[in-house]
N, C-alpha and C positions, 0 to 999 in steps of 0.2 A: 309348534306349528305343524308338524309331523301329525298330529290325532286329526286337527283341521283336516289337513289333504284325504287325509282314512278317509272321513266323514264325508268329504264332497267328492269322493273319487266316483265318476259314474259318466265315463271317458277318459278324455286324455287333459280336459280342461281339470285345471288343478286351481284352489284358494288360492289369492296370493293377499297377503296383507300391503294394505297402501303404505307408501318409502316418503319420498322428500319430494318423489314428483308433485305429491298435489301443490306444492309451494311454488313449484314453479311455471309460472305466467307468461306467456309471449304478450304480443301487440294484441289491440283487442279487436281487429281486423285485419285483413290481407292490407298491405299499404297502411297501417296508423304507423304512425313516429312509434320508435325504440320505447318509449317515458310512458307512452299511451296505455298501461297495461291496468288488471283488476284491480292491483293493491294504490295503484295512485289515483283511478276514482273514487277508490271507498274512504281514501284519504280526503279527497276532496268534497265526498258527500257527507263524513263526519262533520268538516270545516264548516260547513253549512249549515248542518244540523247543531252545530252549538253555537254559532250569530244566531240564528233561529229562534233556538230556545233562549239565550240571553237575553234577544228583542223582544220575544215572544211574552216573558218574564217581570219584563224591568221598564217597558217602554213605557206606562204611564200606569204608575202603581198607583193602589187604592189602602187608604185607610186599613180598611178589612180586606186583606187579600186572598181572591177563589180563584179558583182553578188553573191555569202556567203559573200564576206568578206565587199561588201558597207552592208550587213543589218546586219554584223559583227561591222562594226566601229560605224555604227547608233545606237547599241544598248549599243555598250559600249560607247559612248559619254552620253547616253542619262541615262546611270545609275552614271557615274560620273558627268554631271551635274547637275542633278536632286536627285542626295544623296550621294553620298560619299564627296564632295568638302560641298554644304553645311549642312551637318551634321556635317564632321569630320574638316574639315577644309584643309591644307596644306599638313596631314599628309593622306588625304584620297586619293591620288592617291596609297599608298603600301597597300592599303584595297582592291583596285578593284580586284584581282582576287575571295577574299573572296565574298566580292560584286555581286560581278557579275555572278559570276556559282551559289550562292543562290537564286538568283532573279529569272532565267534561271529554276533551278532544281525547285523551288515552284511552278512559271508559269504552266512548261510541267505536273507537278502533278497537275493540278487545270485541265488543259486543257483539262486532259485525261474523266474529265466529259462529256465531247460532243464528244467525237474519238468513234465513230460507233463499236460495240461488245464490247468495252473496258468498255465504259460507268462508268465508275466512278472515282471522283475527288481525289485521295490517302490521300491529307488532310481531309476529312469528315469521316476520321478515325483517332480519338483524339492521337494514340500513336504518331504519323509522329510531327504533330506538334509541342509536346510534346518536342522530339529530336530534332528537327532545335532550341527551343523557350532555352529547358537548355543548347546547343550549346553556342547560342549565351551569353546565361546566366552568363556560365563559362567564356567565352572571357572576358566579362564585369567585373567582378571581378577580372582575373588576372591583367590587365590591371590595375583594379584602385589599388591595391592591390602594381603594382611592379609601377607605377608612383607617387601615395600618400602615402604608408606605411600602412598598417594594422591599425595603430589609425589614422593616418588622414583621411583616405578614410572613418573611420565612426564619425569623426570627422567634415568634408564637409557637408556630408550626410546628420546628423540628428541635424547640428549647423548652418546653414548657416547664415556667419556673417550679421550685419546689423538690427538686430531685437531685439526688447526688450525683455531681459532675461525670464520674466514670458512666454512669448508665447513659451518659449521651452518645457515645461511644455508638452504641448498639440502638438507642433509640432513636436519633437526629437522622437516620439513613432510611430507617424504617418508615415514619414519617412522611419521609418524601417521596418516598416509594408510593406507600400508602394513599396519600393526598393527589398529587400531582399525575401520575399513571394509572392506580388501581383503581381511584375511585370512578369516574366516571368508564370507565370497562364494566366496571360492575355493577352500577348503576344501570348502564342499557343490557347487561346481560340478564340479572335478575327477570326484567320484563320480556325479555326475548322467549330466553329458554322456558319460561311458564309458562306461554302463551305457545308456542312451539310444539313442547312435549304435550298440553293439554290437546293441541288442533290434532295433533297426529293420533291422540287416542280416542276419541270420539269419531273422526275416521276409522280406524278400526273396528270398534266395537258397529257401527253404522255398517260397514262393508260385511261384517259377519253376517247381519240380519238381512242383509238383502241378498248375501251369496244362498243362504240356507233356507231362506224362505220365500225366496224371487225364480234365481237365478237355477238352482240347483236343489230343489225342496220333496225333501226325502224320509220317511219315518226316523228313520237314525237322524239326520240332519236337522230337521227341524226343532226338537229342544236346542241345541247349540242357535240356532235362526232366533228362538226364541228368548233364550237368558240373552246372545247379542243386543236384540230390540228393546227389553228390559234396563241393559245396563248403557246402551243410546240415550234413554230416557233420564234413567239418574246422574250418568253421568255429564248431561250439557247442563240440567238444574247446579251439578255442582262446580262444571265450569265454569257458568256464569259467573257463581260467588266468587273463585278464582279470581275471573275476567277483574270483577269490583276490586279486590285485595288487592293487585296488583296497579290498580291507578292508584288507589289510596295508598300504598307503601312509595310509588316512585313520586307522588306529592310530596309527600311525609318528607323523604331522604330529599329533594331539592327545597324545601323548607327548614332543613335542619344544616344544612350545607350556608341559606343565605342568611337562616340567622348566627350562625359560626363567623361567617365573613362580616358581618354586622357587629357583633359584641366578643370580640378575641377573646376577652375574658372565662369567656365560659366553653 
């Protein structure tokens, strides 16, 4: 950061690379309620946007399907093949609508990173997470809970047959650690922290280009304005992909959590 300041030093105003303020949102005017802020309408205009598209999609389908409803059926084939069937198995076609609007409402919060004034991704705020990850958390429990019984399901769990006794010792704690604590931690941190570190470096690389070639634009300065503007560029293309990877792995892992709780056996 030290060469930055070199290169923009021309007074007392100095680079500063953007922190964790941009994360942080007040009310979205003088007088709105505490709740009223950026990240819970983009929450609430994702919510929208995937009723929307599902209605838009599915409300009176045709034979030959054009335009919402072909990248309506493309998109629900391509989450029931790609995770509900082999996660859940037989029973994961009565999952798709759960499935499906998750995957959708994650995406369009992740998306909203790169949507011009909206600019930020509602998962790179740890609570969003948080609530999809104990969602899915609770599912997974009741599930093993009403198909294995209360002592089997921790039974399964922290026994699985086949292994010599003494390794329970060390496995059966692990297990429970694992299952019941870590998992759903980690589950909404996966999505967090991705979306997080990606929002903060796209701010950066963005804040360079406009320090260097806005703000402060100087012969020295301007190549650094310029690879910034550059790597703005590749790097939201490659967020984006991120943004997708990232609904699709937290579908994937709550499709694979409820067909666990589904068939113990496996």
């Amino acid at each position: 950061m030290s060469a930055l300041h070199l290169l923009a030093s021309g007074g007392k105003d100095e680079f500063e690379a953007p922190g964790t303020e941009i994360f942080q949102w007040g009310p979205l005017w003088d007088g709105a309620p505490s709740w009223l802020t950026k990240p819970t309408l983009i929450v609430a205009i994702c919510a929208v946007l995937v009723i929307w598209f599902a209605w838009a999609a599915f409300r009176s389908p045709k034979l030959v399907p054009r335009g919402i409803q072909n990248v309506g059926e493309v998109a629900y084939l391509f989450v029931r093949d790609q995770v509900a069937r082999p996660m859940i198995g037989k029973e994961g076609d009565a999952w798709m609508p759960f499935l499906f609007s998750t995957f959708f409402f994650i995406l369009f919060m992740n998306w909203m990173g790169v949507v011009p004034i909206l600019y930020l991704p509602v998962n790179s705020h740890i609570a969003f997470p948080i609530v999809l990850a104990l969602t899915v958390y609770v599912i997974m429990l009741f599930l093993s809970i009403k198909h294995q019984g209360l002592v089997g399901y921790f039974k399964n769990m922290m026994f699985p047959p086949g292994l010599p006794k003494p390794l329970y010792v060390i496995l059966a704690p692990i297990e429970l650690l694992s299952n019941i604590i870590l998992r759903p931690f980690t589950h909404a941190v996966r999505l967090f922290a991705n979306m997080f570190a990606g929002h903060l470096l796209l701010a950066f690389f963005a804040s360079v280009a406009y320090w260097f070639l806005v703000e402060k634009l100087t012969p020295l300065g301007a190549p650094v304005g310029i690879v910034g503007f550059l790597m703005t560029i590749v790097m939201t293309a490659f967020e984006m992909f991120i943004q997708a990877l990232q609904a699709f792995i937290f579908v994937l892992l709550a499709a694979s959590y409820i067909g666990g709780a589904l068939h113990a056996d496996h």
